[in-house]
Each structure stands twice: as C-alpha cells, then as structure tokens.
N, C-alpha and C positions, 0 to 999 in steps of 0.2 A: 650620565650628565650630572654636573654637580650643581648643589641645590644653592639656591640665591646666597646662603648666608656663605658657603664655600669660596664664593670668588673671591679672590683678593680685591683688596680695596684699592679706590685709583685716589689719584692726589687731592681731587676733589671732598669725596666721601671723609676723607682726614681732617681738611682742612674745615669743614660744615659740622663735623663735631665737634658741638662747644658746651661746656658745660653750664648749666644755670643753678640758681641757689636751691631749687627745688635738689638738681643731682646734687650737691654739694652736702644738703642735708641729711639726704638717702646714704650715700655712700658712706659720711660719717657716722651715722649710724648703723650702718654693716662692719663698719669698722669696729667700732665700741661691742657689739654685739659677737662677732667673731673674736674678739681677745679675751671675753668673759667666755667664750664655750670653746676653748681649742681643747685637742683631742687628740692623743696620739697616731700618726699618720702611720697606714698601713695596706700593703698593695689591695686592692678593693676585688682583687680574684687571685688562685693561688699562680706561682709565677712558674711560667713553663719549663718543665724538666729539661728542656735543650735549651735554654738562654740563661742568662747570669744568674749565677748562684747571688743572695741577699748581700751575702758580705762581697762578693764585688761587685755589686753596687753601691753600697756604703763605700768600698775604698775609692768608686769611682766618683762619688758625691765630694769625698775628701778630697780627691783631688782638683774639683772644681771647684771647694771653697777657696784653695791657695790661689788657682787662679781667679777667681774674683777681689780677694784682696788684692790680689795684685795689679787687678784693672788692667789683667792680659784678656783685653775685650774679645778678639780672636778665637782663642782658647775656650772663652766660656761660652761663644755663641756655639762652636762647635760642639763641644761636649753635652752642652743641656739640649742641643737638638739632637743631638747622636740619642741619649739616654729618652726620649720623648719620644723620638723614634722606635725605638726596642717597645715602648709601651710604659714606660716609667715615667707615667702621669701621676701618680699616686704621690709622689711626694712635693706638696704645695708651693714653693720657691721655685721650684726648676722652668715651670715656663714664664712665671714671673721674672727671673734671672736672663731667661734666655730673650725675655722680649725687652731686656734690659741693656742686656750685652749686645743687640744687634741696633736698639736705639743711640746706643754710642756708639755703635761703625758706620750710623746714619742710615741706616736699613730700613728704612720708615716703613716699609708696602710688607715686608717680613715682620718687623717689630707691631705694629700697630695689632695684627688682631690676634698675636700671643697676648698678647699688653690687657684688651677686651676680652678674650676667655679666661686669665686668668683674673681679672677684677672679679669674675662674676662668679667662677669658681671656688675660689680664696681672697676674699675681701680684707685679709687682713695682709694679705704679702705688698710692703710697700713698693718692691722694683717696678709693680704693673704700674702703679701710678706716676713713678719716677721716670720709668720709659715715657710713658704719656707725656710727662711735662719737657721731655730731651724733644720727643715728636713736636711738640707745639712749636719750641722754640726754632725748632730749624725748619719749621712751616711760618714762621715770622709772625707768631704770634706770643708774644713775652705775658702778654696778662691771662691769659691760657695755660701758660704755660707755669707761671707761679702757683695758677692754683691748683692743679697738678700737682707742683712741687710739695704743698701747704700737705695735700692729701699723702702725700707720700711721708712725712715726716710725721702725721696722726698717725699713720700706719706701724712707723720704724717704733724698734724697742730703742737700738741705736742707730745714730745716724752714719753711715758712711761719707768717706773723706770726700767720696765723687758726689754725692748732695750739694756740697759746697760748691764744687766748680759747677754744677747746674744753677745756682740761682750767681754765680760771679756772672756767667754768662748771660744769664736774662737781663741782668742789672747792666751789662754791659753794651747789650743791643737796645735797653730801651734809651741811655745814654746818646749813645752816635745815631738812634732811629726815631724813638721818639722827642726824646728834648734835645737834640745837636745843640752844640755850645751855643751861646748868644739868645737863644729860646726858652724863654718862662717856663718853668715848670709849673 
C-alpha cells in the first residue's frame, strides 16, 4: 500500500496550494543559500555495473539539453523520466526539467509533485518553480502563478525564452479574466 504522501495529487490538493509571504520568504532564502553552497553533483551510490556506463549518461543529459532548448516538450518529458527511472536522481535539474517539460504538455497531476520534490530537494533548480507557476496558471490562478514565476527567475542564472511566454501568458489571462476590456484596473 502506498503511503499518503505517494498518492497522486487530485485537482483540488493543487489548486489549495498557495503560497504565502511566510513561503515566499523560506523559499528565497533556500534559494540564496543553495547558490552560496553548490557542490559538484555526483551519483550518491556507485552506479550499477549492468546499467549505463557515466559517460552515457552524460551523452544522455546532452541530449536532453538540445532538447530542452529546443522546447521539444515531448522529448524532455520522456527522457528525464526514462533517466529518473534507471535511478539518475543524482543529478539536480532532471526532475526539475521533467516536472517542467510535463507542466508544458499540461500534465498537471505528473508535473505538480516532481515540481514539490524537487523544490525541496534542490532549492536552487528554477524549472520546479517555473512548472509551478505553468501549474497555477492553467489552474486559473495568474497571481499564483506570477509568484512562482518571480521564484523561478530568483532561482535562474539565465532566464529561458519559455520564462517569457509564461508570464505573456499570465498577463494575458489576467487581461480577458481579470480586467476584460471596459473594467477598471
């Protein structure tokens, strides 16, 4: 039987997490405190003599970053779950990434609690919070969802092009949602 924290989350439990200034202040400061002590990442047990030699995993990482630039959402969900799978947790981005690449296939109930382990795991990978802020928004929550975004770009060294079209998009549903034309801002 799997234990409470295992079950997937239902649409509720997503939508009832909301961040307050208390998180706001914790998390930024896991932030700041994680980029003062990063530390070379290294498998945390030796890796099994019948599964992937280091270097193909490295060349498998490479090939997930082309597909992350390339915002072949598809590709990256598959691959960083394939590699998470095998047990190659050890390197800090990859469920960040994955819970990133499945919050842009709209994969909410997949994305949301890669998104939460890895916030709590590696506080300094911005995609967890970046998935976070795609989740908010397409849970119809824009001001949720900014600050997510806010968090994910304290995080970022550089900001990705897809940053941008997440907060186009919150700007754009609070637009036609919150102030539709002819209503006061």
């Amino acid at each position: 039987m799997l234990a409470a924290a295992e079950y997937p989350p239902d649409a509720n439990e997503i939508r009832d997490h909301l961040l307050t200034l208390e998180d706001i202040t914790r998390i930024e400061a896991a932030i700041t405190a994680g980029k003062s002590n990063r530390v070379p990442t290294k498998p945390s047990k030796p890796l099994p003599s019948n599964g992937p030699s280091e270097s193909d995993i490295r060349h498998a990482l490479d090939m997930c970053q082309d597909s992350y630039v390339n915002e072949e959402w598809e590709v990256v969900s598959a691959a960083y779950g394939e590699l998470l799978e095998m047990g190659i947790d050890w390197v800090p981005f990859a469920l960040a990434r994955a819970a990133y690449a499945s919050s842009q296939l709209r994969d909410v109930l997949r994305a949301y609690p890669m998104a939460k382990k890895s916030m709590e795991q590696y506080p300094v990978e911005p995609d967890a919070y970046a998935a976070m802020a795609v989740i908010k928004h397409l849970m119809g929550q824009p001001l949720q969802a900014e600050l997510w975004l806010q968090l994910a770009l304290k995080a970022a060294d550089t900001v990705p092009p897809s940053y941008k079209d997440i907060q186009a998009g919150i700007d754009w549903y609070k637009a036609q949602c919150m102030y539709p034309p002819g209503r006061e801002k």
